[in-house]
N, C-alpha and C positions, 0 to 999 in steps of 0.2 A: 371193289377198288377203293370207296369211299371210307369205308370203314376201316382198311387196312393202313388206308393214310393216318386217318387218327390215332388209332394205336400205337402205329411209328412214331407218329410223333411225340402221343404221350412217353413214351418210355424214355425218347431221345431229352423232351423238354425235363424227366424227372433225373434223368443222369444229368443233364446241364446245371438244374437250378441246385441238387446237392454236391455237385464238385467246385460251384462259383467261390475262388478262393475269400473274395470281399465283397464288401455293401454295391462297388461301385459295377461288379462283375455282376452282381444278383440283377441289378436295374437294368443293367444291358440284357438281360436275356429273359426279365420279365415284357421289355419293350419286344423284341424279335422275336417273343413266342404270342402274346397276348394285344399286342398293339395294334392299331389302326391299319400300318402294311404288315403285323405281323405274320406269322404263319399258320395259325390257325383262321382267323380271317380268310387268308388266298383259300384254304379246304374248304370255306362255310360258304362261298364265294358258289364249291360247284352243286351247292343243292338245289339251283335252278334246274340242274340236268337230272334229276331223280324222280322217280313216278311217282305220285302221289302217296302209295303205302310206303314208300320208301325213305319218306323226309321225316316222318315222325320219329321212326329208329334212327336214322341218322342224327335227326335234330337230339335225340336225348344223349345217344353216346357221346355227342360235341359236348354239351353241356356238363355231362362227365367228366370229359378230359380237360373242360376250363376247371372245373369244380379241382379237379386233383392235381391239377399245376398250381391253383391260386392258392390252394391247402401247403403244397408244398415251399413256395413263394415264403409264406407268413410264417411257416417254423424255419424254413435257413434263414429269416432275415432277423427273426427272435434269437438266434442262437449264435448269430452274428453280433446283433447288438451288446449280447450279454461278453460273448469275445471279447470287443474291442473296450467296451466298458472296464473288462478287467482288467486290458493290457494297460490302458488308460489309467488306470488308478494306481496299477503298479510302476512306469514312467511317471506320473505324479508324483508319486509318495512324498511326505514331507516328514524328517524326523523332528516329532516333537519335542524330544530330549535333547535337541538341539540348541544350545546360547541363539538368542537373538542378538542380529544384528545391530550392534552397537549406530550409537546416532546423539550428536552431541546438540545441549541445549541450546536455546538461541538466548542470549542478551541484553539490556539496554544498552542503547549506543551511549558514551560518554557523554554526548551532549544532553540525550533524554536524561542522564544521571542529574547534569546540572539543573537544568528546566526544574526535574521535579523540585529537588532541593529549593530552589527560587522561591516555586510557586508555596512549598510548605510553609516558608518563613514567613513570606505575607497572609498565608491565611491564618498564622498567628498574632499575626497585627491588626486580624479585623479588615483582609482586603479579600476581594472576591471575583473572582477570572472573567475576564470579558474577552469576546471575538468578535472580528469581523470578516468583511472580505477581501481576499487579496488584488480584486480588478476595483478598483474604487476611481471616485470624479475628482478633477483639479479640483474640486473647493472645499471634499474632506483634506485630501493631501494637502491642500498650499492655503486656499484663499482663507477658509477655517482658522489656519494656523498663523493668521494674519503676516502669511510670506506672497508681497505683491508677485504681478506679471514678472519683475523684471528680476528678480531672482534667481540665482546664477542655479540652485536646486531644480529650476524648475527649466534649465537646459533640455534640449531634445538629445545633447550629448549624454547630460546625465542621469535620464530618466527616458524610459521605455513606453510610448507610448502610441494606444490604440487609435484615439484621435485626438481630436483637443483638446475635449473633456475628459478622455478616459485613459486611465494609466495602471501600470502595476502599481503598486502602491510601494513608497522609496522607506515608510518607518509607520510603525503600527501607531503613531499617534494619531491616524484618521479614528480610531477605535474612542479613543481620551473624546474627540467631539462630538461622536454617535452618542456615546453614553452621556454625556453632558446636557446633550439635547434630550435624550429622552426620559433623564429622571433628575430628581431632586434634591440637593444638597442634603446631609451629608453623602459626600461619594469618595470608595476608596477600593478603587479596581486595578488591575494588572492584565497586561493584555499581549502576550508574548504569540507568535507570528513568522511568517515569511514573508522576507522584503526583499525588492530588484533595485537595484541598481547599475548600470553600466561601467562597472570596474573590471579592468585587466583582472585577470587571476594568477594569484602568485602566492605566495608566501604568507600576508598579509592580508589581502582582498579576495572577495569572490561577487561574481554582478548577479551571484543569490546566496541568501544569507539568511539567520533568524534575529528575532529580534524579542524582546520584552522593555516594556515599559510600565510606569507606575503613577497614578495620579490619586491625587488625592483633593478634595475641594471640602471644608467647614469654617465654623465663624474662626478666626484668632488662630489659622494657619503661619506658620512663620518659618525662615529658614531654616532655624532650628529643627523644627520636627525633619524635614529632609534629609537634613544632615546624620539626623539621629537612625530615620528609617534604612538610610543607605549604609551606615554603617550596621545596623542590625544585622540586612545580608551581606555583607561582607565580611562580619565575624563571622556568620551563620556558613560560610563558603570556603574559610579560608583558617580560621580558627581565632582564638584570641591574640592580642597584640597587634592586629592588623593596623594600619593606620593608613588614615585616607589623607589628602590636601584637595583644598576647592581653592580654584584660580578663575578670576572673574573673566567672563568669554562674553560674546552674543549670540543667541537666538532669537529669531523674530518673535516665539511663541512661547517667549519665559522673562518676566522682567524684575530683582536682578537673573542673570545668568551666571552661571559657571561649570566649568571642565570640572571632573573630578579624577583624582590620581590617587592611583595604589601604590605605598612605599614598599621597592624592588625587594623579595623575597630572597635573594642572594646576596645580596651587597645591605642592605639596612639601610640602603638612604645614601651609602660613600659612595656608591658610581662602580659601575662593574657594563662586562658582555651585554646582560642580560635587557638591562636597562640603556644601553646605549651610552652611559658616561653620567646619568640623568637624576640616578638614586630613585625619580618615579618612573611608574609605567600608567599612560592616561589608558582611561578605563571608560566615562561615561559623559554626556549632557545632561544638564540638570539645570533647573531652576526654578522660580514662583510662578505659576500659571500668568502668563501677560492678562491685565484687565480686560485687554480689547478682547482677546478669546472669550472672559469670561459673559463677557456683555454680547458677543454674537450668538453664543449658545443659551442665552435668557436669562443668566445666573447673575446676579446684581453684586456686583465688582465693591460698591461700597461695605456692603454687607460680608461678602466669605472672601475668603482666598484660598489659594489652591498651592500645592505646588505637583513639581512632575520630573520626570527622568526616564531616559531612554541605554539600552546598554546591550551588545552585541553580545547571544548566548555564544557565539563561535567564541568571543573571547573572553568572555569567564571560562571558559573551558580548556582554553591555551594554558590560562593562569595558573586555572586551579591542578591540571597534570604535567605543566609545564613539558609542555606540545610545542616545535619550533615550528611550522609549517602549518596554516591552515587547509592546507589542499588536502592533509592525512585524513580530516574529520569527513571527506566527501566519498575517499578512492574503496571505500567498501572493501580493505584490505582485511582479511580474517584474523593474520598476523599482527597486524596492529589494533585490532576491535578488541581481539578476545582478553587483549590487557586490564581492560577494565571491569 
């Protein structure tokens, strides 16, 4: 009786395991012919009921018929694999005589154009890039820059801050007294940046922004060299015939001061759109390093002078592709990037 099970069964399991049309069919019927409740189990289950000459022949036929399912098991599931392997590669296929996928370069943004340009001109003049950080203390930003407590700059309207001491930083000149402090006349750095300030955003404003500045501190500094440096990169940005005007202003942190203006690129100086009626269009802060800075950062004010200037890269870059909106230089429009 016992034996006759087994043979049924083998035949039944070797018709099952070569008809399973898939891998998922093979595992099903490897588990319900070979597994723990499978069916050969429940058979092996009744050789408690066999006499003792009896279980040795039984026991080896059993072993048999695992041996010849588990045989048959490992080539349907070899011959399976090699199947789906091929359908697989055939749904794969890729023609390699096919054009790739076209994909267009990426660019400098217009303003990284300007930047560079900047930073080239100066390091033809012998000036050398410095950075800092953009979370900086009230005394690089203000008290440094010998601009008191009471300084309408250093508003809680106009200036974004973490706590008393600590602030976004409103103009990269916190960098001009790092480096002041920590090295030795002659010094002639640029140090261009991102600055916050709490401006509406419009046309004109954003309350984040870039910035580059430029200082210079040796013996027998004079406005002259300023004047000279700033026109440098302004021929360098804008081409020859550029002309600049300086009109006397204040800063706490430049003594003299002054605005400096670019004559209107469309009008020549007679008043047009562009310029507002004006002939200029103002462009930067400038002036001679104030002594009081120079004497707080250890630099003996008798001895050198300095001077320095600040200038928003957003608008050299208006200028220079005469852009009416600064809001285009942020909106990551493709349409308007890939112009450049």
């Amino acid at each position: 009786m016992l034996k006759q099970e087994l043979e049924t069964l083998r035949e039944r399991a070797l018709a099952a395991v070569n008809g399973a049309p898939d891998t998922a069919s093979l595992e099903n019927a490897r588990i319900s012919l070979l597994g723990k409740k499978g069916e050969l189990t429940a058979i092996l289950k009744q050789m408690g009921t066999l006499s003792p000459e009896e279980r040795p022949v039984m026991g080896a036929l059993a072993n048999e018929v695992r041996a010849d399912i588990e045989s048959a098991l490992e080539k349907a599931s070899a011959v399976m694999s090699e199947r789906e392997l091929a359908k697989r590669l055939e749904d794969e296929a890729i023609d390699v005589t096919l054009p790739g996928t076209p994909f267009r370069a990426g660019r400098r943004h217009p303003m990284q154009l300007v930047l560079d340009d900047v930073v080239k001109i100066f390091l033809g003049m012998g000036f050398s890039v410095a950075e800092g950080p953009e979370v900086e203390t009230t005394y690089y930003c203000f008290d440094a820059l010998n601009t008191g407590p009471d300084h309408p700059a250093r508003d809680p309207q106009d200036t974004f801050y973490f706590d008393a001491d600590t602030i976004l930083r409103t103009q990269t000149s916190s960098v001009q007294i790092r480096v002041m402090e920590q090295s030795k006349p002659p010094i002639r750095i640029i140090s261009p940046g991102k600055c916050y300030r709490k401006d509406e955003v419009d046309a004109t404003h954003s309350a984040h922004f870039h910035q580059i500045e430029g200082l210079a501190v040796d013996k027998g500094l004079t406005m002259a060299d300023l004047k000279g440096a700033l026109q440098t990169m302004m021929t360098g940005l804008y081409g020859e015939g550029v002309k600049l005007r300086f009109r006397p202003h204040h800063f706490p942190y430049t003594e003299p001061s002054a605005e400096v203006d670019l004559q209107c690129f469309e009008c020549k100086g007679a008043g047009c759109r562009m310029c507002k009626g004006e002939g200029w269009i103002e462009m930067l802060g400038s002036g001679m390093v104030h002594p009081a800075v120079l004497e707080r950062c250890g630099i003996d004010s008798e001895v050198y002078s300095g001077f320095a200037f600040g200038v928003g890269i957003e608008r050299l870059t208006l200028m220079r592709y005469k852009i009416n909106d600064l809001r285009l230089l942020f909106e990551n429009d493709a349409r308007f990037l890939k112009q450049f």
